[in-house]
C-alpha positions in Angstrom: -90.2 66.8 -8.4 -89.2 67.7 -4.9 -87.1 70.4 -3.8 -84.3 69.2 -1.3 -82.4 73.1 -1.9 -81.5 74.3 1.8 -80.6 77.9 3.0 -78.6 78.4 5.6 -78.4 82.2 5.9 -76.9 83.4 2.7 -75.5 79.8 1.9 -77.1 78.0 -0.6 -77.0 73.9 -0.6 -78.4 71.8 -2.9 -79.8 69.4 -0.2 -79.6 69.5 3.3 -77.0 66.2 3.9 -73.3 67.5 4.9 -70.2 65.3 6.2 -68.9 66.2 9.7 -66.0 67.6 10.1 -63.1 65.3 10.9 -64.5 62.0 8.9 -64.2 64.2 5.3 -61.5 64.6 2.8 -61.2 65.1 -0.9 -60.1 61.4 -0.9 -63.6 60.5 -0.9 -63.9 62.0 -4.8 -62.7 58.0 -5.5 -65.8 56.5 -4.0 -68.4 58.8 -5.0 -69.1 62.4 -6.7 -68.3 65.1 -4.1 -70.7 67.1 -5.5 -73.8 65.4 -4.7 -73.1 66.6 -0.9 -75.0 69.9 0.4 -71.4 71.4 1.3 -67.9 69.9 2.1 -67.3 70.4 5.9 -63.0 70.2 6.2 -61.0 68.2 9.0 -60.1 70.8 11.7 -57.1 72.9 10.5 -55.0 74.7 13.5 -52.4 77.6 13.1 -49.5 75.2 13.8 -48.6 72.3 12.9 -49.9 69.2 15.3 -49.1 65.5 15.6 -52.1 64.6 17.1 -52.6 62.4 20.4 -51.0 59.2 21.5 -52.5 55.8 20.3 -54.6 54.1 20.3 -56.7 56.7 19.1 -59.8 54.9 17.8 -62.0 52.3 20.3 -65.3 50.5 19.4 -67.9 50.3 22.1 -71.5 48.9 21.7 -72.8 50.2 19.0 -71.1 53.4 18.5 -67.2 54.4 18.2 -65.0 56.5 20.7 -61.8 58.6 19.1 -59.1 60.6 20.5 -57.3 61.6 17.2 -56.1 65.3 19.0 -56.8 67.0 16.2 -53.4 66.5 13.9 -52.8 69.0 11.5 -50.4 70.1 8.6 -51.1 73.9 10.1 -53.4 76.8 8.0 -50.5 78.1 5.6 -50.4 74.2 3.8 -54.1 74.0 4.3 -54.3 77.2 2.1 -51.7 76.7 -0.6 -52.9 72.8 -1.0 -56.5 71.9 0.0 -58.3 74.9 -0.4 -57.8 74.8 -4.7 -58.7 71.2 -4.9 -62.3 71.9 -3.8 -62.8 75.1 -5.9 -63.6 72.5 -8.9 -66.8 71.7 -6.7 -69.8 73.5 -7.0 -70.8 72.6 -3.0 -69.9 75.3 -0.8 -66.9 74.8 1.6 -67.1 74.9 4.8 -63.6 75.3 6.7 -63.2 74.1 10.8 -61.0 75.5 12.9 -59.9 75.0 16.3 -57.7 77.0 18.8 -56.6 77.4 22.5 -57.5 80.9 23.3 -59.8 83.6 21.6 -57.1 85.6 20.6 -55.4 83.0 18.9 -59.0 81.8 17.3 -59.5 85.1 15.8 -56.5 85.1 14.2 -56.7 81.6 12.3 -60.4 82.7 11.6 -59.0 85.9 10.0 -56.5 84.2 8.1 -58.6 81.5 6.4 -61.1 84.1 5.4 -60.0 84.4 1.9 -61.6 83.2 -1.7 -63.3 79.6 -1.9 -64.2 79.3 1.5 -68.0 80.0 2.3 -68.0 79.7 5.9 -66.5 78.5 8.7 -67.2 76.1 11.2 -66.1 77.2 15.0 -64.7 74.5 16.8 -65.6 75.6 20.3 -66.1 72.0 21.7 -62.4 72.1 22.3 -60.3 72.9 25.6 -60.0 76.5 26.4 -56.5 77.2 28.1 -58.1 80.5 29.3 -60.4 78.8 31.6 -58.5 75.7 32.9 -58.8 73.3 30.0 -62.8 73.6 29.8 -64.0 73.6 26.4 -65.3 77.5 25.1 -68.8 76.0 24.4 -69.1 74.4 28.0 -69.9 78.2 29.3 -72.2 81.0 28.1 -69.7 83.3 29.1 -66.6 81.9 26.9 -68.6 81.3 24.2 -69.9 85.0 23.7 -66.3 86.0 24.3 -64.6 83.4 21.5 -67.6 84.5 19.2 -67.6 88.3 19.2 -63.6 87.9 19.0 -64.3 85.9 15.7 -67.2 88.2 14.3 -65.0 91.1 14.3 -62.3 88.8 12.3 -64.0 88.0 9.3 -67.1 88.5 7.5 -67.9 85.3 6.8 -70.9 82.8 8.0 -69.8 81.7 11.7 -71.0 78.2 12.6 -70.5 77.6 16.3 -70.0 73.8 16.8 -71.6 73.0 20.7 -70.7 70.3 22.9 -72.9 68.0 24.8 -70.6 68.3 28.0 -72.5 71.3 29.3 -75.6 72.0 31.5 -76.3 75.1 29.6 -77.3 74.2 26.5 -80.0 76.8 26.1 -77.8 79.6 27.2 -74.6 78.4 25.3 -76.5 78.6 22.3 -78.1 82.0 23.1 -74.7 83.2 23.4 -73.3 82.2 20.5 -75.9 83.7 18.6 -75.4 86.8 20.7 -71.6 86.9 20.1 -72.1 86.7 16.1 -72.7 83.0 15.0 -74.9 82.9 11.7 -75.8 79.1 12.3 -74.7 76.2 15.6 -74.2 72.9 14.6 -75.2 70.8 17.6 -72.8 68.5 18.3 -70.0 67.6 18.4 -69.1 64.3 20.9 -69.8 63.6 24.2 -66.7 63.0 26.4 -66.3 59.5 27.4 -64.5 56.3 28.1 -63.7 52.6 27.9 -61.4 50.2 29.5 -60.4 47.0 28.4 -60.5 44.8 31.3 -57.7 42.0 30.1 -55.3 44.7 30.7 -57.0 46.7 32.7 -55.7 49.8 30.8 -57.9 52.5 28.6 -58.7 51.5 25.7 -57.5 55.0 24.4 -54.0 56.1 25.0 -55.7 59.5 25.9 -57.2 57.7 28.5 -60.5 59.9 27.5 -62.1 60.6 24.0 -65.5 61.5 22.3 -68.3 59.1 22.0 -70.0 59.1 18.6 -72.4 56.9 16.6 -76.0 56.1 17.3 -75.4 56.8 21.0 -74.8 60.0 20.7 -78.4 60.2 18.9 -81.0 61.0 21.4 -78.7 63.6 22.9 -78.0 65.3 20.3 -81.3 65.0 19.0 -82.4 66.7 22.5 -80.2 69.5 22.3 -80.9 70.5 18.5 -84.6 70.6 20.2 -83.8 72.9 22.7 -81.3 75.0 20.4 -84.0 75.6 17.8 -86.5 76.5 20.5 -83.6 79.2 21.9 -82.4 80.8 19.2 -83.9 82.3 15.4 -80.6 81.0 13.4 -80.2 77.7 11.7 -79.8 75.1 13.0 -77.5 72.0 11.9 -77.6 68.8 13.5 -75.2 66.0 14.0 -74.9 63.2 15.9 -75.7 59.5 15.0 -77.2 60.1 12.0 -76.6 56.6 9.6 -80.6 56.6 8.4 -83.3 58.3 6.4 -85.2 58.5 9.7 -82.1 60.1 11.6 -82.4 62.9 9.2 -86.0 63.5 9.2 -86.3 63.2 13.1 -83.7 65.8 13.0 -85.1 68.0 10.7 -88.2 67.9 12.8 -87.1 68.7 15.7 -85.6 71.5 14.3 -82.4 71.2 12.1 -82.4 72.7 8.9 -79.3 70.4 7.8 -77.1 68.1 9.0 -73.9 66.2 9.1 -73.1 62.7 8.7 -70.0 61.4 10.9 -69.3 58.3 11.8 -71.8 56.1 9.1 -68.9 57.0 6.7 -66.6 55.1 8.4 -68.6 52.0 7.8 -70.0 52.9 4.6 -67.9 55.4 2.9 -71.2 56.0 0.0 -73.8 56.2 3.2 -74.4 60.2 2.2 -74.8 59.8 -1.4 -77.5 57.2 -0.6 -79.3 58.9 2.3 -79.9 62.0 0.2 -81.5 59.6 -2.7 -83.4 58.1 0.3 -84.4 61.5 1.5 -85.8 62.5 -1.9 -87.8 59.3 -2.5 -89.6 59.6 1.5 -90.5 63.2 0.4 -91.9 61.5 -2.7 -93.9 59.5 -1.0 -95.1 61.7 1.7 -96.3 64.1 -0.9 -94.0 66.8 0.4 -93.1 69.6 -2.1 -90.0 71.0 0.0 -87.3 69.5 2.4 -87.9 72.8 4.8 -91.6 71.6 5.0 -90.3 69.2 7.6 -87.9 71.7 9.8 -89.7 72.4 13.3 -92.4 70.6 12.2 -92.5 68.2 15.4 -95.5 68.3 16.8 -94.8 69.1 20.1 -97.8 71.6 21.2 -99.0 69.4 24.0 -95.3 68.9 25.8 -94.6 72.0 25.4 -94.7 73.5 29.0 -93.4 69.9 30.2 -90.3 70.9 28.4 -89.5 74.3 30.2 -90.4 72.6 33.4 -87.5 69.4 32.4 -85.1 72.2 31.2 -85.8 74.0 34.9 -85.0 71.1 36.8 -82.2 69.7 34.8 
């Protein structure tokens, strides 16, 4: 029998297969049992209420999927009183994202949803920072230590920074985070992108831009949870593309010890309860006694100083 139980600092998860947040909700408990999943990952939850952007907010592009939902939501105080007690009848940990404008205003949410049936929370710093002209928090080092001390001193639960791919800095965002107070990074969230349609000559999103995910977004992502396990000593959850058995091991090789599943569900709303059975039946027949048997495990000894010298001239 093999062991797919996963640790990420103090959190315990039965396997190492999450949802992303954003493509998750307790509606999913009519398709499949929620409790098969490592940990329940919510929809970003702001302090107000939001409508979301204009539409069209969802664009297909070859093989992968840009969105520009905006992040709608009912605000914290209805996410408390009516989501948080539907998932206390799960045994999965719950994970709760937030998002805000300004570290002030992201320490206060993050102190406010610290309260019984939540395990951690998940930092949405790939979103704009009004502070610093619109640029996301996780596009700097700087911003990023700032958000994440604010938040530190706010609760005393797990912090998981979520990083972007729109930076040069990955290495040093990442360092900062863990500097500021983050207990694990999930790397990433989407990579800012585009589409036009040319009939009409008009985007294709009515917020003109959005965030590319899907198998697209793979090798990046992929790349960056390389270069964030190298950086930092805390865990590392990975997320990006992931729709296959061999997503998640290449991930967990190159240094993840979990990850999220985003935009698979879309097509197949079952794709995690499968990919965890699929998981358990390669370690099977790899011999391999334990899932963390496989984290870092990329054998890499030989690229090694042609790494530093890419991240140098990049």
């Amino acid at each position: 029998m093999v062991n797919l139980v996963t640790k990420i600092g103090d959190i315990i998860l039965k396997n190492p297969i999450m949802p992303a947040s954003g493509t998750f909700s307790e509606d999913l408990a009519d398709v499949f049992d929620l409790d098969c999943l490592g940990a329940h990952v919510t929809k970003t939850i702001t302090t107000e209420k939001r409508g979301g952007n204009a539409t069209p907010r969802v664009c297909e592009v070859r093989g992968s999927m840009l969105n520009s939902i905006g992040i709608p939501s009912k605000g914290i105080d209805h996410f408390i009183k009516n989501t948080i007690p539907i998932y206390k009848k799960y045994n999965a940990p719950l994970v709760v994202s937030i998002s805000a404008h300004n570290a002030d205003d992201f320490a206060k949410i993050c102190e406010k949803i610290s309260v019984p049936g939540v395990a951690a929370i998940e930092v949405n710093i790939s979103c704009p920072n009004i502070e610093e002209g619109g640029k996301a928090f996780a596009m700097r080092p700087s911003s990023t230590f700032k958000v994440m001390s604010k938040l530190r001193q706010a609760t005393d639960l797990p912090l998981w920074a979520k990083l972007t791919p729109n930076t040069g800095e990955t290495t040093e965002v990442a360092i900062a985070a863990e500097q500021g107070g983050a207990d694990a990074l999930v790397v990433s969230n989407t990579l800012l992108s585009m589409a036009i349609d040319i009939k009409t000559r008009k985007p294709k999103l009515g917020n003109l831009m959005g965030g590319l995910s899907g198998p697209s977004l793979k090798p990046i992502a992929l790349r960056m949870t390389y270069q964030c396990a190298k950086s930092v000593k805390i865990p590392i959850i990975g997320c990006g593309g992931i729709s296959t058995v061999e997503d998640i091991i290449e991930y967990l090789l190159a240094g993840a010890t979990a990850v999220q599943i985003g935009t698979a569900t879309f097509i197949n709303p079952t794709i995690m309860q499968t990919l965890i059975a699929q998981l358990e039946q390669y370690l099977v027949a790899e011999k391999i006694n334990n899932v963390s048997e496989l984290v870092g495990a990329v054998l890499d000894e030989d690229a090694a100083d042609a790494v530093v010298f890419m991240e140098a001239a990049l």
